[in-house]
N, C-alpha and C positions, 0 to 999 in steps of 0.2 A: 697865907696864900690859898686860893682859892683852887677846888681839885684840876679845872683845865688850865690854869694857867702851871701849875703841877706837869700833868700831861705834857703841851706845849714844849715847857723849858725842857725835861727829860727827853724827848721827841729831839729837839735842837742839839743837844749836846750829844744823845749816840748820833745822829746822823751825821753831826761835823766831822766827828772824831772816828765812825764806822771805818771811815777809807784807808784813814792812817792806821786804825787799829788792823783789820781785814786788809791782807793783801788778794785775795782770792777770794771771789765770791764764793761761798757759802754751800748754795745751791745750784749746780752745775746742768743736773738733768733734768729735763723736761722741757715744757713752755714757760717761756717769762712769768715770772710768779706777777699776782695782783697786786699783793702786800711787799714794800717794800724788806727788806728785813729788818734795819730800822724799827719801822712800826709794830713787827712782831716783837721784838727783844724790848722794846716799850711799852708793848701790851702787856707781857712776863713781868716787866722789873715794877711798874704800876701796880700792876693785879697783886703780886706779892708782897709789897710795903702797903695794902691795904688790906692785908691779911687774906687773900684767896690764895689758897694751897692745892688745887686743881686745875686744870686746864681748861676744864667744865664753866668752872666758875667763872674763867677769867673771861674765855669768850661769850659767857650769859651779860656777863657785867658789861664789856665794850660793845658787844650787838644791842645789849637794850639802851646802853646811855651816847654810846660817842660813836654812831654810823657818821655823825656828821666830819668828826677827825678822821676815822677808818671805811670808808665808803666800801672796800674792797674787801673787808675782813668776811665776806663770804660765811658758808657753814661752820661746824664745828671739826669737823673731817677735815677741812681742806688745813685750818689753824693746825690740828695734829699731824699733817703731815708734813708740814714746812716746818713743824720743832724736831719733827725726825728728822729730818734731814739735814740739822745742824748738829745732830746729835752725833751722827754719822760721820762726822770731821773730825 
């Protein structure tokens, strides 16, 4: 399997399954995030089955290869602040 089609299916299967898992969104305060959280918790579960064990890493890795899946994945700040904020649940 090829790494986007990778992507992709993991992408599909939390986002189906997000809602029934999540009764309550996640992240309550602020402005509507960019990223859905889906695509956060896909960037984490990707980034760590190819071995990135940083937060660093994981958004160097999907800002330099996959803007085109993640358009919205923004700086590195903005990434750490929406995993704090699930952290916080």
């Amino acid at each position: 399997m090829l790494i986007d089609d990778f992507i992709i299916n993991i992408f599909c299967l939390i986002d189906d399954e997000y809602d029934v898992i999540i009764k309550n969104r996640l992240r309550i305060s602020g402005p509507n995030p960019k990223l859905k959280d889906s695509e956060v918790i896909t960037m984490e579960i990707v980034g760590e089955f190819l071995g990135m064990d940083t937060d660093t890493s994981i958004h160097s890795y999907f800002k330099r290869h996959w803007t085109d899946f993640f358009p919205a994945i923004g700086d590195h700040g903005r990434l750490i602040k929406i995993k704090s904020d699930f952290r916080d649940k």
